[in-house]
C-alpha positions in Angstrom: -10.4 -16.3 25.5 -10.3 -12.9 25.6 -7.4 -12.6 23.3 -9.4 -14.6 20.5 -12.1 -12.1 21.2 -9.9 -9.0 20.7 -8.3 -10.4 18.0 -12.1 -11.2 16.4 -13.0 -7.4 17.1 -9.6 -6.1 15.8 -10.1 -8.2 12.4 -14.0 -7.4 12.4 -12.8 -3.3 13.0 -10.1 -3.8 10.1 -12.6 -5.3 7.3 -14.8 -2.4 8.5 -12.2 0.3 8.0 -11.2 -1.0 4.7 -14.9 -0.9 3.2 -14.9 2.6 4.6 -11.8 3.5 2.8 -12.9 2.2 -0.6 -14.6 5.2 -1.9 -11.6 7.3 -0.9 -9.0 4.9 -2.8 -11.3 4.8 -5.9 -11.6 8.7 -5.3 -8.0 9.1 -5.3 -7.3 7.0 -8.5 -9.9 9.0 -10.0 -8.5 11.9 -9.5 -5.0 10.9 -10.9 -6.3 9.7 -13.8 -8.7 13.2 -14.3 -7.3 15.7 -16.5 -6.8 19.2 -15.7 -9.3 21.4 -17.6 -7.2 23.0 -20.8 -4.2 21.2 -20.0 -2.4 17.6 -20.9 -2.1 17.3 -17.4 -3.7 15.5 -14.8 -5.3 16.7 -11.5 -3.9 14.0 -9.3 -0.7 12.1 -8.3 0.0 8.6 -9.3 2.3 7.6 -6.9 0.3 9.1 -4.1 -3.1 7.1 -5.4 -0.6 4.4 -5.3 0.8 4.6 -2.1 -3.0 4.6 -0.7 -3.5 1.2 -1.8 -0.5 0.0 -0.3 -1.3 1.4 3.1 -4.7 -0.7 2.9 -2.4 -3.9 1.7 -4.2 -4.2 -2.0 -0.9 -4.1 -3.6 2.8 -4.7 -2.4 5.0 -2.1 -1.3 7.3 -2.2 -4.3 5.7 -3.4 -8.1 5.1 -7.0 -9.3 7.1 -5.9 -12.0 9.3 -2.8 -13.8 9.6 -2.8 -17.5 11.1 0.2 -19.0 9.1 3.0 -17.3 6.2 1.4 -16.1 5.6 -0.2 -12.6 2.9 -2.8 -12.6 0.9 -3.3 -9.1 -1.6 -6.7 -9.3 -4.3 -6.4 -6.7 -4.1 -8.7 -3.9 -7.9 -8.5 -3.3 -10.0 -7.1 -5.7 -11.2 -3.7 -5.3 -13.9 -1.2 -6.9 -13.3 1.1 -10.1 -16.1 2.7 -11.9 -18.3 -0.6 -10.8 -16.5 -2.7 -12.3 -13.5 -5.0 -10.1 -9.7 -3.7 -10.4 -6.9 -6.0 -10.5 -4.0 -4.1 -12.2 -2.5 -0.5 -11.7 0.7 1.2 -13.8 2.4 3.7 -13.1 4.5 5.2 -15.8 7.4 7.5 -15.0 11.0 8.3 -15.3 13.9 8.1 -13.0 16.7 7.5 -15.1 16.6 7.9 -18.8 16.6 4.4 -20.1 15.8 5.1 -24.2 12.9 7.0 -25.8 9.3 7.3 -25.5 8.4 8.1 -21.6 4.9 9.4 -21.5 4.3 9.7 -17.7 0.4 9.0 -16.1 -1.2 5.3 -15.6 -3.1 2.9 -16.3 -5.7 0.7 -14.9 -7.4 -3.0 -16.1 -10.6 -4.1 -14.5 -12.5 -7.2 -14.6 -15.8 -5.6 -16.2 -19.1 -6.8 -14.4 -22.2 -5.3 -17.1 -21.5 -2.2 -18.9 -18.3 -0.5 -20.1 -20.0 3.0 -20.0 -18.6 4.5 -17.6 -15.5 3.6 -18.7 -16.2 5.1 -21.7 -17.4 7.8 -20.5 -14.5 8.4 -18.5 -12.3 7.9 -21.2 -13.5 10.2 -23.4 -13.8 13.0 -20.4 -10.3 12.7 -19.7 -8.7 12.0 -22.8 -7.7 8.7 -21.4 -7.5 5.1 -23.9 -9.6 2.6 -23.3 -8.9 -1.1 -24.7 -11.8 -3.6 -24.4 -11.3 -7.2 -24.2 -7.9 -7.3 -23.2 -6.0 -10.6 -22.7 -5.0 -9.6 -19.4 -3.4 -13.0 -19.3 -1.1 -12.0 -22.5 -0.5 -8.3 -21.0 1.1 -9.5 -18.2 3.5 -12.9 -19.8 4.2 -9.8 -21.9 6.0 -7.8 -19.0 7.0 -11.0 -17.5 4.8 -10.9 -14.7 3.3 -14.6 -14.2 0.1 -14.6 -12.6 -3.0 -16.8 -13.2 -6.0 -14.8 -14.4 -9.2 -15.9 -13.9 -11.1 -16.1 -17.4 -13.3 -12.9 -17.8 -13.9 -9.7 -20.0 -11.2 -7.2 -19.3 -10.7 -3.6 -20.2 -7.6 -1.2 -19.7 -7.6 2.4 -19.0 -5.0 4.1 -20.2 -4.6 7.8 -19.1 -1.1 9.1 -19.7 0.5 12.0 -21.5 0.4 10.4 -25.0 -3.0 9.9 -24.2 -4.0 13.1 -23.9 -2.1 14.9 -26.2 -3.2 12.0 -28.8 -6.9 14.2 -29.1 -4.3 17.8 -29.7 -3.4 16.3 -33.9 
């Protein structure tokens, strides 16, 4: 009895500690994603934003999937981003010089509840990409990642180096 009661107040204290965390997991995406005034860079690490959500168990230690430079993490449970619910994170970077065409930063895609504003509004404060009504379904068979996606309106959020540099032409 007392072990099912511990074990209620340890999951009770765990559920509690991850809602608390939320705002600083969104915070640190955020910031990863932000650009650094007058520069093509951004303020933030990926990998570190990343790692957060693996501590909190929303994505697996190592990527659903790796094609060419880009690491794709699928939420396990669905979490907040710009109010809107995200299920995918990439994370583009290079380790070993495969081809062409690296263009470190990531990307996010979110299941939009109401309004894209923000995310436009983001987007354009950042120099980021956004693509609206994705076919997150068809992203992902792309990068042979199978997965089934509940139907819904999706949008990406691209903020890498071509991304940013894309506004400099």
């Amino acid at each position: 009895m007392k072990h099912a009661i511990a074990c209620a107040v340890l999951a009770a204290c765990s559920v509690m500690a991850f809602a608390a965390d939320t705002p600083s997991l969104e915070g640190g995406l955020l910031h990863a994603l932000q650009l650094k005034k007058g520069t093509t860079e951004r303020t933030g690490t990926s990998g570190q934003a990343i790692e957060a959500y693996m501590r909190a168990g929303l994505v697996g230690k190592k990527p659903n999937r790796r094609a060419d430079y880009t690491d794709y993490y699928l939420l396990k449970t669905p979490a907040p981003f710009l109010g809107h619910e995200l299920v995918l994170i990439e994370e583009e970077y290079i380790t070993q010089y495969i081809g062409c065409c690296v263009s470190p930063g990531a990307g996010v895609t979110v299941k939009v509840h109401g309004s894209t504003r923000k995310l436009k509004q983001f987007a354009r404060a950042n120099r980021c990409t956004l693509s609206d009504h994705v076919d997150l379904a068809h992203e992902l068979r792309a990068v042979a990642i199978r997965n089934k996606v509940p139907k819904g309106h999706y949008a990406s959020l691209s903020c890498r180096e071509r991304d940013a540099k894309r506004d400099e032409s």
